[in-house]
PyMOL Python script that loads the backbone (N, CA, C, O; Angstrom):
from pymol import cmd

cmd.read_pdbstr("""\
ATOM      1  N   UNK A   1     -63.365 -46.429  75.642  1.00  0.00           N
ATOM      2  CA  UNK A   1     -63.807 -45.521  76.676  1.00  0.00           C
ATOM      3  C   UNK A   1     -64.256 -44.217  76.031  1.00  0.00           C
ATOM      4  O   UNK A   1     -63.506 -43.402  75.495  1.00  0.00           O
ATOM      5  N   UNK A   2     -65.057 -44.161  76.105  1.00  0.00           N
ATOM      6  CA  UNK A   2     -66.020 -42.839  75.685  1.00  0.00           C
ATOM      7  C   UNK A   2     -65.758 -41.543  76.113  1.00  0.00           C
ATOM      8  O   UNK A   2     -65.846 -40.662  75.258  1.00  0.00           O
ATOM      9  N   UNK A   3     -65.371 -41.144  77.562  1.00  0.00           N
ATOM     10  CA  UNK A   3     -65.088 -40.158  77.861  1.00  0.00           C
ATOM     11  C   UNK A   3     -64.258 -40.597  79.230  1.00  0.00           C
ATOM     12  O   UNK A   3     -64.525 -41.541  79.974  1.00  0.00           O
ATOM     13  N   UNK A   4     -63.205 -39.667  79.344  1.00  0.00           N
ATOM     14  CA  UNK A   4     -62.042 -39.435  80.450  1.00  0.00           C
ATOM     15  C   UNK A   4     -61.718 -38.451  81.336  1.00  0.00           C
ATOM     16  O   UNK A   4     -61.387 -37.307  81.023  1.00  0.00           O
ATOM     17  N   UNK A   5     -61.838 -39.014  82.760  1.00  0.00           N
ATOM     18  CA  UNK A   5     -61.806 -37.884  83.518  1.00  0.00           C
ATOM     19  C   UNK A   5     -60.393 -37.068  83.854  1.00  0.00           C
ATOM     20  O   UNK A   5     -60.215 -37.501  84.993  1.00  0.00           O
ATOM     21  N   UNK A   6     -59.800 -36.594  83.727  1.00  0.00           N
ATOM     22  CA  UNK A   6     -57.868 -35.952  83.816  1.00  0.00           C
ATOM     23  C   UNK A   6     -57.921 -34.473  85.531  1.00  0.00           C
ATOM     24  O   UNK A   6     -58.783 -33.782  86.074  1.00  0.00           O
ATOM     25  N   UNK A   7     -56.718 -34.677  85.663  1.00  0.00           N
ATOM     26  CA  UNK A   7     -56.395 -34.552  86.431  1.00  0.00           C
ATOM     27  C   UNK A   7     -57.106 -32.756  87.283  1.00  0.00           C
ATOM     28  O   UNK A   7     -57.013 -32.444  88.471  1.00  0.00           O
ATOM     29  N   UNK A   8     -57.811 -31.853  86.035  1.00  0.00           N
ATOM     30  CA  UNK A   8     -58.661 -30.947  87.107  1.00  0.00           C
ATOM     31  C   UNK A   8     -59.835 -31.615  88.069  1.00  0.00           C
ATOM     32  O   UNK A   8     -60.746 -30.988  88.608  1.00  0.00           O
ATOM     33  N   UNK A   9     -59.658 -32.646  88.130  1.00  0.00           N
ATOM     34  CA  UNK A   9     -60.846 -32.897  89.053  1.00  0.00           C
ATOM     35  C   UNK A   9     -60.780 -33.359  90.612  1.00  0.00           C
ATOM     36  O   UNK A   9     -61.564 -33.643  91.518  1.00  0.00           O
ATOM     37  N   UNK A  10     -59.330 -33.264  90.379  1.00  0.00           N
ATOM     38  CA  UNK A  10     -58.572 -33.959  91.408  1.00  0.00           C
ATOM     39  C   UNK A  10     -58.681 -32.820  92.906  1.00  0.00           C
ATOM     40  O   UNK A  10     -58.284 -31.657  92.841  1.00  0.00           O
ATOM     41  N   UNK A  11     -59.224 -33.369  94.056  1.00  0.00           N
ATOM     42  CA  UNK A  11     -59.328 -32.451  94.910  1.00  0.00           C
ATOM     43  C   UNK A  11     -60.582 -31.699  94.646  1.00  0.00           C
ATOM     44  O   UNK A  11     -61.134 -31.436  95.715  1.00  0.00           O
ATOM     45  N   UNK A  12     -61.074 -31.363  93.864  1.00  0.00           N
ATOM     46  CA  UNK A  12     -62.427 -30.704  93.559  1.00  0.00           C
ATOM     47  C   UNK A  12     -63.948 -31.541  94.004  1.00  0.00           C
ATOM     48  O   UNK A  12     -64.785 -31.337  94.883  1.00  0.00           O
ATOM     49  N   UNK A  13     -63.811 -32.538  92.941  1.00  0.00           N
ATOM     50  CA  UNK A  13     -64.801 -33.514  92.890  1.00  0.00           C
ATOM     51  C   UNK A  13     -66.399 -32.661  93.487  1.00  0.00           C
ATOM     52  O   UNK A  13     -66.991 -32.632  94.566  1.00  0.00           O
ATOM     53  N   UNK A  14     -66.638 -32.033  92.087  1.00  0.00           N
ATOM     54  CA  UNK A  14     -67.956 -30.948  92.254  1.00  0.00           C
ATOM     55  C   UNK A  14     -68.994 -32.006  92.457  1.00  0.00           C
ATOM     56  O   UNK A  14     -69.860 -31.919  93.329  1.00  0.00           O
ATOM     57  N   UNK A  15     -68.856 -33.210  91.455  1.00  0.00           N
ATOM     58  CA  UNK A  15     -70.407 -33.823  91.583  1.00  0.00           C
ATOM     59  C   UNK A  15     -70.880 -33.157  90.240  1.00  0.00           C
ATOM     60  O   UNK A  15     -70.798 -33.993  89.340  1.00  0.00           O
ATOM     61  N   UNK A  16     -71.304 -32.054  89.827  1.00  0.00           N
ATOM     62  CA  UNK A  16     -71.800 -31.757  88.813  1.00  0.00           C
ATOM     63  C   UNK A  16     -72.082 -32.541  87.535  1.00  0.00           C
ATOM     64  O   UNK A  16     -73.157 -32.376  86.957  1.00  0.00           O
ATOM     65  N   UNK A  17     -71.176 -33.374  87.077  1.00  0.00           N
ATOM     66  CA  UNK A  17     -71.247 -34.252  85.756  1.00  0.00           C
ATOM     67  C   UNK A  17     -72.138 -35.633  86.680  1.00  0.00           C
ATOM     68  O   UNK A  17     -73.009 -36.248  86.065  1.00  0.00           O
ATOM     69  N   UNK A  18     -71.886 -35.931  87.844  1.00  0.00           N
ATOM     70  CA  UNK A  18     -72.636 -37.040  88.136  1.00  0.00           C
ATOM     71  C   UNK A  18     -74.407 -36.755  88.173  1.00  0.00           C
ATOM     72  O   UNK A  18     -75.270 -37.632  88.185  1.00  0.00           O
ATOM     73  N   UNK A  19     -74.592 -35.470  88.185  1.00  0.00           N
ATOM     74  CA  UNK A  19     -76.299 -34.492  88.449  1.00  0.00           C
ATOM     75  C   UNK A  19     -76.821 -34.986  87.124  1.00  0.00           C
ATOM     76  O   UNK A  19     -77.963 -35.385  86.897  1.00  0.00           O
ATOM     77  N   UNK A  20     -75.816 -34.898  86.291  1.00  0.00           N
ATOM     78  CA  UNK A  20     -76.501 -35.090  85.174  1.00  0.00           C
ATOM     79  C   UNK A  20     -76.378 -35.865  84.286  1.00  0.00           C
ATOM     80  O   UNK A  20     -76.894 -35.704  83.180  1.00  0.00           O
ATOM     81  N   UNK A  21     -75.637 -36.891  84.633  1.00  0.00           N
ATOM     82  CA  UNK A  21     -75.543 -38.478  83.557  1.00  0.00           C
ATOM     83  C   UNK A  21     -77.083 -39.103  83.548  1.00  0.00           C
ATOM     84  O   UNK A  21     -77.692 -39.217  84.612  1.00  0.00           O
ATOM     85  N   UNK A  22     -77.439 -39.341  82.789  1.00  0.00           N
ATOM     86  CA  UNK A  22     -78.304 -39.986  82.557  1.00  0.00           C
ATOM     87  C   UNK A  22     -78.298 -41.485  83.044  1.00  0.00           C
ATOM     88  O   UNK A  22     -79.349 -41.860  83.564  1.00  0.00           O
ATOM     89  N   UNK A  23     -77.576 -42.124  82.980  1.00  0.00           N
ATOM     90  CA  UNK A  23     -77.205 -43.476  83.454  1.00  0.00           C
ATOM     91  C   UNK A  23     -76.262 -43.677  84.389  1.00  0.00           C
ATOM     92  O   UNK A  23     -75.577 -44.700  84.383  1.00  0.00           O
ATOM     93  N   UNK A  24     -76.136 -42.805  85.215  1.00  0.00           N
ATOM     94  CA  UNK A  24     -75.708 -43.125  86.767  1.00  0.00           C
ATOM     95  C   UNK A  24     -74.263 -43.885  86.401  1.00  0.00           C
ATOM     96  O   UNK A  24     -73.830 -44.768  87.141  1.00  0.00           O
ATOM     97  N   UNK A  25     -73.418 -43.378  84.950  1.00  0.00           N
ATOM     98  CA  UNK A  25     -72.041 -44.067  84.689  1.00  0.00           C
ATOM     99  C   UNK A  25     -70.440 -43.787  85.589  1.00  0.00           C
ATOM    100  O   UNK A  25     -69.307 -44.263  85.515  1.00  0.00           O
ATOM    101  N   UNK A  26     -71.265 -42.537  86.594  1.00  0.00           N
ATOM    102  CA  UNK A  26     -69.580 -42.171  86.801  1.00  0.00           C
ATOM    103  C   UNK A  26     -69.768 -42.185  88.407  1.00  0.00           C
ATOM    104  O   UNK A  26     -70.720 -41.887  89.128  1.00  0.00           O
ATOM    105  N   UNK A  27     -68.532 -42.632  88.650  1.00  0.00           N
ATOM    106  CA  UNK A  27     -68.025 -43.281  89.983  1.00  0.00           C
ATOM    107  C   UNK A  27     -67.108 -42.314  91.140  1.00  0.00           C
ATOM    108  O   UNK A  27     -66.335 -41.439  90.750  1.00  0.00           O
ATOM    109  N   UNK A  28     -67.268 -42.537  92.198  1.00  0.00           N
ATOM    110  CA  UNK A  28     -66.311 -41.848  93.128  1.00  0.00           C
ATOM    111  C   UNK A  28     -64.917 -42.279  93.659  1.00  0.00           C
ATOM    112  O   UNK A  28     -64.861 -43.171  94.505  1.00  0.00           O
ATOM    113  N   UNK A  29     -64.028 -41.809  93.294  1.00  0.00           N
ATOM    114  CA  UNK A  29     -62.934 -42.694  93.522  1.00  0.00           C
ATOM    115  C   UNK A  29     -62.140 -42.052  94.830  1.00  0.00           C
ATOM    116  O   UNK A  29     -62.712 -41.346  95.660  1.00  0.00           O
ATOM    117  N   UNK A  30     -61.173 -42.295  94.870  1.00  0.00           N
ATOM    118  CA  UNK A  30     -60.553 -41.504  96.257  1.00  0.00           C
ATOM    119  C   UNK A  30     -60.065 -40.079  95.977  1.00  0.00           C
ATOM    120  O   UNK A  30     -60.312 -39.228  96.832  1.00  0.00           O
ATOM    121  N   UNK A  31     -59.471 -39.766  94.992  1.00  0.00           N
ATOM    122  CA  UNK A  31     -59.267 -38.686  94.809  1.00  0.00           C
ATOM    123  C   UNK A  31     -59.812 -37.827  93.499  1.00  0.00           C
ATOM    124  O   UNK A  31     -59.519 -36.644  93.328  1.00  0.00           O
ATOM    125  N   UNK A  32     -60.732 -38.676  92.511  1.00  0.00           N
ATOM    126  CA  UNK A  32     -61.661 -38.071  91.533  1.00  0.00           C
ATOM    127  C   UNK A  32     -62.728 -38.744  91.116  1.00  0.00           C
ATOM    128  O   UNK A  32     -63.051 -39.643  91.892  1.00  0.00           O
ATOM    129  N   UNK A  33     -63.466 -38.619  90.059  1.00  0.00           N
ATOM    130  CA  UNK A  33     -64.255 -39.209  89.389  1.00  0.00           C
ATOM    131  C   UNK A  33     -64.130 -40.012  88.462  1.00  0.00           C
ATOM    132  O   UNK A  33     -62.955 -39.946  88.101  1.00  0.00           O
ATOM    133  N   UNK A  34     -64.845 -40.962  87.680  1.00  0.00           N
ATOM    134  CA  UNK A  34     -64.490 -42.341  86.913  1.00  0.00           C
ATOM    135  C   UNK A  34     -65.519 -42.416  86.394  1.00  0.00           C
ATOM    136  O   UNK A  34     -66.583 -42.513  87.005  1.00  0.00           O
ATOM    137  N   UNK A  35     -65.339 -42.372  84.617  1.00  0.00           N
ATOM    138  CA  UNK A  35     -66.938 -42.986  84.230  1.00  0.00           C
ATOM    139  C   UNK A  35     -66.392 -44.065  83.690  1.00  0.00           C
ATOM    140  O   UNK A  35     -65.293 -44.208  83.154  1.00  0.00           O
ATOM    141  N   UNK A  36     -67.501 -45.022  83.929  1.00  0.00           N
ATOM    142  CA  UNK A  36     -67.244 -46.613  83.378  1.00  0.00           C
ATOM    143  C   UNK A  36     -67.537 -46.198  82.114  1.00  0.00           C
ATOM    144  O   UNK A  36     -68.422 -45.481  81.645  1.00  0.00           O
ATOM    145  N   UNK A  37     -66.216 -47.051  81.463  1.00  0.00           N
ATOM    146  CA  UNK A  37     -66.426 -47.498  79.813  1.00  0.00           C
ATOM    147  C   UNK A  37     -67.608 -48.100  79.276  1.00  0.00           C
ATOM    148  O   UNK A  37     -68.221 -47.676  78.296  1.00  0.00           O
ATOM    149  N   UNK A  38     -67.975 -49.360  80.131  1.00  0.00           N
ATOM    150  CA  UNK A  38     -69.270 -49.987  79.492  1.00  0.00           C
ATOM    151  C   UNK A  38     -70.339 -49.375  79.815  1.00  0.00           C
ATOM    152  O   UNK A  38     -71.182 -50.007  79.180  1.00  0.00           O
ATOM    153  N   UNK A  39     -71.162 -48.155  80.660  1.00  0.00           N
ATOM    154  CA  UNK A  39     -72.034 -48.219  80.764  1.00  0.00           C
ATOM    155  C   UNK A  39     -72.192 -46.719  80.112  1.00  0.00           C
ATOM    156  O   UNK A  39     -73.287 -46.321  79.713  1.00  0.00           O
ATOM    157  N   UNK A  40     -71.098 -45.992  80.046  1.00  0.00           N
ATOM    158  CA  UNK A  40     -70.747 -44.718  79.204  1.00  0.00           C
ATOM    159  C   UNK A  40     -72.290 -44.452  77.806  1.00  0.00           C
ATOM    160  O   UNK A  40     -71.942 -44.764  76.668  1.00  0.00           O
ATOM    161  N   UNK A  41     -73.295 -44.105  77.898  1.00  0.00           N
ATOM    162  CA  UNK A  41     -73.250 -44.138  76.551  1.00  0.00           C
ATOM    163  C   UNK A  41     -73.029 -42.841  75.254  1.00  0.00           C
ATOM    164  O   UNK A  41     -73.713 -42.751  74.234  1.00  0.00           O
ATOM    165  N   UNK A  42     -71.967 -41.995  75.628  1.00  0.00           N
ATOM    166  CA  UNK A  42     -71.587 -41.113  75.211  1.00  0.00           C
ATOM    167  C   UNK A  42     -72.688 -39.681  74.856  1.00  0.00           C
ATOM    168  O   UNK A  42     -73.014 -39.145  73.797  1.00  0.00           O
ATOM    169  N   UNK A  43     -72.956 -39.472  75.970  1.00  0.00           N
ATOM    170  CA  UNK A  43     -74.333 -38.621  75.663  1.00  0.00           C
ATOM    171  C   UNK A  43     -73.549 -37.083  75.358  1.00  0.00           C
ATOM    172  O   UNK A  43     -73.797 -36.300  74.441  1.00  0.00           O
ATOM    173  N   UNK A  44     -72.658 -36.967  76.315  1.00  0.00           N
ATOM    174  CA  UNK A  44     -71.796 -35.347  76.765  1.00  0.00           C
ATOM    175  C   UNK A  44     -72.310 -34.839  77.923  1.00  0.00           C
ATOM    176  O   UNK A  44     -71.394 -34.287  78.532  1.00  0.00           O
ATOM    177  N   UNK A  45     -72.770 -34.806  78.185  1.00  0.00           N
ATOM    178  CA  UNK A  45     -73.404 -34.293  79.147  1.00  0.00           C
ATOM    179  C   UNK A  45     -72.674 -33.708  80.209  1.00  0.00           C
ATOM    180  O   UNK A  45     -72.531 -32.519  80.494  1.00  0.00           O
ATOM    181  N   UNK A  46     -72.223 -34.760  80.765  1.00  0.00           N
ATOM    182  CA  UNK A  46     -71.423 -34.782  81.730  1.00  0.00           C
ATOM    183  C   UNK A  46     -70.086 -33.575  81.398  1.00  0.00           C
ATOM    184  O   UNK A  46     -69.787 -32.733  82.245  1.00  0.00           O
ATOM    185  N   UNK A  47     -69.365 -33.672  80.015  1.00  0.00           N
ATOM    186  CA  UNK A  47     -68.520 -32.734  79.650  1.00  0.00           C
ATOM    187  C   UNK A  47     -68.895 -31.432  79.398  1.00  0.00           C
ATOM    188  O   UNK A  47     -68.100 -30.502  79.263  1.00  0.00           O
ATOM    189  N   UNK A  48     -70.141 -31.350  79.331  1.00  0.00           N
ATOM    190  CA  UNK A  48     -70.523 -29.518  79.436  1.00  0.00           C
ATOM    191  C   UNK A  48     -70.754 -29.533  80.882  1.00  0.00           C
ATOM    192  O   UNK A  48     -70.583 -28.403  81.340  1.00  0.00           O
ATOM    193  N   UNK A  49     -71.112 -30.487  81.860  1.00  0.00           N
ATOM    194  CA  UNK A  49     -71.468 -29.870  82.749  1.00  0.00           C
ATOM    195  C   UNK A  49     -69.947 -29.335  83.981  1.00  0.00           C
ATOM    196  O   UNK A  49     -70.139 -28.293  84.608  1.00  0.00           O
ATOM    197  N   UNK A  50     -68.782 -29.974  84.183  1.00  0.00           N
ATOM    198  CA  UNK A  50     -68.052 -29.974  84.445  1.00  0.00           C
ATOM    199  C   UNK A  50     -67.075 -28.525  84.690  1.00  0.00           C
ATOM    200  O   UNK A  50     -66.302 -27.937  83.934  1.00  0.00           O
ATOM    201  N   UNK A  51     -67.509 -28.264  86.117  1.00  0.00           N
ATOM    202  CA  UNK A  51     -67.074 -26.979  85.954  1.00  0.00           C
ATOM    203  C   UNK A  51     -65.656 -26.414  86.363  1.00  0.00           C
ATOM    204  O   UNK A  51     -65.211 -25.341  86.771  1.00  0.00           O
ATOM    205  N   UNK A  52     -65.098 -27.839  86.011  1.00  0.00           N
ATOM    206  CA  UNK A  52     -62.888 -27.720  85.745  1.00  0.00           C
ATOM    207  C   UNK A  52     -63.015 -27.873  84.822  1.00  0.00           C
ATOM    208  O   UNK A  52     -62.323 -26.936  84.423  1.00  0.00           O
ATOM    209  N   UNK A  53     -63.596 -28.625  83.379  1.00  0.00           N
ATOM    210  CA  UNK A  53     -63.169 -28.655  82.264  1.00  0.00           C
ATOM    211  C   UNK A  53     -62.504 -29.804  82.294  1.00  0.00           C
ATOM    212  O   UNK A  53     -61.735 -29.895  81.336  1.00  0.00           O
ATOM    213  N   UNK A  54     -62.484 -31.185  83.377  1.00  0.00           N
ATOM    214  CA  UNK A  54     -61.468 -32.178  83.341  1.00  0.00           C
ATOM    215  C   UNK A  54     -62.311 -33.611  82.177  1.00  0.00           C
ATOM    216  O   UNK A  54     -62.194 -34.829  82.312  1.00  0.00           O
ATOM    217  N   UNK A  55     -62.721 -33.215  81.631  1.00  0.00           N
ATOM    218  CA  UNK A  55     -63.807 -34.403  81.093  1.00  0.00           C
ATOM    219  C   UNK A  55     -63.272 -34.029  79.513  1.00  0.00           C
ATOM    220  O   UNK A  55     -63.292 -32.899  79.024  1.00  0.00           O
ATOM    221  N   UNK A  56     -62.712 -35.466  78.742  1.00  0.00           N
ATOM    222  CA  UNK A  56     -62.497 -35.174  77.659  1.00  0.00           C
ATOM    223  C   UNK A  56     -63.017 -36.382  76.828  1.00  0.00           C
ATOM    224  O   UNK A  56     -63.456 -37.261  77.569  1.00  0.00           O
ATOM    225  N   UNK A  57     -63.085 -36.641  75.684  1.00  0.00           N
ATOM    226  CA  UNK A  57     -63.206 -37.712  75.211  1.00  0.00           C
ATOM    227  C   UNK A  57     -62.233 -38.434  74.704  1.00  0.00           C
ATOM    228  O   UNK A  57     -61.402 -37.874  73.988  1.00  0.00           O
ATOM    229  N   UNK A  58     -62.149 -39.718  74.954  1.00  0.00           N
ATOM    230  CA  UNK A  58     -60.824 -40.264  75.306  1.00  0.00           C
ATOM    231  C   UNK A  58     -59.841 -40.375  74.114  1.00  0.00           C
ATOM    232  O   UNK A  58     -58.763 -40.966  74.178  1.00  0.00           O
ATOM    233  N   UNK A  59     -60.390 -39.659  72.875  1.00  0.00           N
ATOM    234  CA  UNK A  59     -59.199 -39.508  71.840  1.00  0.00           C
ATOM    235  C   UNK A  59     -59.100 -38.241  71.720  1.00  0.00           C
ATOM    236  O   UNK A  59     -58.833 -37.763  70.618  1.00  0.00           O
ATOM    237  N   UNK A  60     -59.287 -37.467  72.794  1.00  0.00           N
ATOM    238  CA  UNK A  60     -58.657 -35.671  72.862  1.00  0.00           C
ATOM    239  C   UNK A  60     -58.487 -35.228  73.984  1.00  0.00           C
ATOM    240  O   UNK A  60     -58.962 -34.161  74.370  1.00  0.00           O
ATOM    241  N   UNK A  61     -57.467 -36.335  74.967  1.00  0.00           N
ATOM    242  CA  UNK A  61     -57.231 -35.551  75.902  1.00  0.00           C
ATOM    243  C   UNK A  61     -56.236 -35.563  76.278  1.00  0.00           C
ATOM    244  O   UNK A  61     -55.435 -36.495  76.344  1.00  0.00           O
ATOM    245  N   UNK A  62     -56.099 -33.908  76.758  1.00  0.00           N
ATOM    246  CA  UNK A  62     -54.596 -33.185  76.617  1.00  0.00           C
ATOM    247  C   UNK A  62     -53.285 -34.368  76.563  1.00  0.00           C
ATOM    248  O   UNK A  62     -53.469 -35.391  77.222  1.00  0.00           O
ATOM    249  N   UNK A  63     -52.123 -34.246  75.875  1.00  0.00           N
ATOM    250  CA  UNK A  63     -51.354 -35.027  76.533  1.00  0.00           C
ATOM    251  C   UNK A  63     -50.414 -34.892  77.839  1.00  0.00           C
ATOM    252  O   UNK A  63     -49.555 -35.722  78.137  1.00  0.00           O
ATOM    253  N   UNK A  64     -50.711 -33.695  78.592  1.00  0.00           N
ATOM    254  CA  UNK A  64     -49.986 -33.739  79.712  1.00  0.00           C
ATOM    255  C   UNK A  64     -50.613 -34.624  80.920  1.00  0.00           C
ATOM    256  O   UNK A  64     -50.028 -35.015  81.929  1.00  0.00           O
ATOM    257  N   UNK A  65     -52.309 -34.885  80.444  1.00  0.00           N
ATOM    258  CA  UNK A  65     -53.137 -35.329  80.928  1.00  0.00           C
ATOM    259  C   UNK A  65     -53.238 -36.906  80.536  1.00  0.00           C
ATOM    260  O   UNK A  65     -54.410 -37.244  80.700  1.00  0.00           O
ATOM    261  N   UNK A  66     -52.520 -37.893  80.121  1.00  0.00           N
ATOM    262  CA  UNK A  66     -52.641 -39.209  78.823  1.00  0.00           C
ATOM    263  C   UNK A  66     -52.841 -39.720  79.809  1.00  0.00           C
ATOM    264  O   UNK A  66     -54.000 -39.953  80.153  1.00  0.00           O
ATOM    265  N   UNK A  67     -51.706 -40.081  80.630  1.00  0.00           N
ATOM    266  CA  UNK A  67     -51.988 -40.800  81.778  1.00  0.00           C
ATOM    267  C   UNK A  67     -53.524 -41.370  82.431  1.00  0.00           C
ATOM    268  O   UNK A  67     -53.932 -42.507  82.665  1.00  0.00           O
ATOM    269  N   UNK A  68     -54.075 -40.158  82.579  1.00  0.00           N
ATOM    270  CA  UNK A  68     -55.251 -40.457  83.106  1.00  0.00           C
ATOM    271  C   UNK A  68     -56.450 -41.523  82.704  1.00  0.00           C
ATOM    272  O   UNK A  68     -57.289 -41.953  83.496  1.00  0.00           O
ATOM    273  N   UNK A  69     -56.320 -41.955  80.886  1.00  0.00           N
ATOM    274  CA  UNK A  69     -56.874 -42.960  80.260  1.00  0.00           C
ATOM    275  C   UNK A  69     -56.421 -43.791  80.855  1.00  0.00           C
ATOM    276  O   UNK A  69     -57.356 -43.931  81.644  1.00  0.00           O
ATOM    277  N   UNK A  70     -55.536 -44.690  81.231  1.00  0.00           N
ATOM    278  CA  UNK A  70     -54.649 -45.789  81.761  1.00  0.00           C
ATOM    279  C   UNK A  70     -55.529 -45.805  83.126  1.00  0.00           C
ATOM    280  O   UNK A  70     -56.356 -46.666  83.426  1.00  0.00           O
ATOM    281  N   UNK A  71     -55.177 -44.691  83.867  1.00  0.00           N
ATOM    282  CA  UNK A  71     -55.924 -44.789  85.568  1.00  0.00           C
ATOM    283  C   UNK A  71     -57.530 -44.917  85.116  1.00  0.00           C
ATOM    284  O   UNK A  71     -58.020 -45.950  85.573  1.00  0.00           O
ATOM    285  N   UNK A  72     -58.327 -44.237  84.447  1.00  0.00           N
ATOM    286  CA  UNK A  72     -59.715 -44.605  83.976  1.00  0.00           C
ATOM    287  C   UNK A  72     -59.726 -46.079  84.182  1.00  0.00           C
ATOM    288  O   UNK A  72     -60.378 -46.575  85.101  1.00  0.00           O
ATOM    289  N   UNK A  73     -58.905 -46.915  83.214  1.00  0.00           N
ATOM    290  CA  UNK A  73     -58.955 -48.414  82.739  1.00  0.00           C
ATOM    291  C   UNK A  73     -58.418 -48.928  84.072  1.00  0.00           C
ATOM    292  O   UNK A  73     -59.152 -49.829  84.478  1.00  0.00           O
ATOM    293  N   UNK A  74     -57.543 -48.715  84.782  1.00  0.00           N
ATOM    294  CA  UNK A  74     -57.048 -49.652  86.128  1.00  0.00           C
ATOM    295  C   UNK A  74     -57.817 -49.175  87.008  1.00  0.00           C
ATOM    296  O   UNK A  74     -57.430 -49.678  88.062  1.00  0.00           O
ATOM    297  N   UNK A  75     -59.261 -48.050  87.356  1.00  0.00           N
ATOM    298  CA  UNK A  75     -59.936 -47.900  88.292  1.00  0.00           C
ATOM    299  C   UNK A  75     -60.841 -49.172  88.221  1.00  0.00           C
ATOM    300  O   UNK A  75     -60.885 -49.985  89.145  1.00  0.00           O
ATOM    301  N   UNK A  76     -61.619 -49.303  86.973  1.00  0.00           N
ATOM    302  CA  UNK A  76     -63.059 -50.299  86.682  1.00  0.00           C
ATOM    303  C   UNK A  76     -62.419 -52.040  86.637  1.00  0.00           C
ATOM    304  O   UNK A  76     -62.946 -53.153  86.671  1.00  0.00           O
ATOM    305  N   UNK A  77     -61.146 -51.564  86.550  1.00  0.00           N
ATOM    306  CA  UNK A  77     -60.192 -53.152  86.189  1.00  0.00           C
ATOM    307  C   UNK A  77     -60.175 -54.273  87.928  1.00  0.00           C
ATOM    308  O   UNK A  77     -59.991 -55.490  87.894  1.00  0.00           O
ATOM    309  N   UNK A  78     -60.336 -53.721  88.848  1.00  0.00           N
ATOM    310  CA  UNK A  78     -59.984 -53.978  90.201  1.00  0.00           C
ATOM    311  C   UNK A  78     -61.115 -54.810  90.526  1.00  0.00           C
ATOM    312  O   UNK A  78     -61.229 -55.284  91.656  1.00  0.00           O
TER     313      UNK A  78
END
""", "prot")
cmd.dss("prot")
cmd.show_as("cartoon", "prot")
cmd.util.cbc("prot")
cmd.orient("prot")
């Protein structure tokens, strides 16, 4: 997984990182956003655009935040 969405996005859900993916990778979930692993192709984009800062790449994000890799993988898993 290329990049991970963590828990500032929760309740917010600006939309902003979805304006500007290039490949239409990230998803609406019930309470945040989701970019699919496979269609990810790690551009960034989406992580500058993000205006909580909840977008990390999935081997630097926070660990109070770890969790959220796991929910990434059991959102696209269903």
């Amino acid at each position: 997984m290329p990049f991970i969405i963590a828990e500032p996005c929760i309740g917010v859900k600006d939309k902003s990182c979805v304006e500007v993916c290039p490949v239409n990778c990230i998803y609406e979930g019930d309470d945040q956003f989701y970019i699919h692993p496979d269609e990810c192709i790690d551009c960034q984009a989406c992580e500058a655009a993000c205006p909580v800062q909840a977008i990390f790449p999935d081997n630097g994000v926070p660990d109070k935040w770890k969790t959220f890799t796991e929910k990434n993988r059991a959102h696209f898993e269903k």
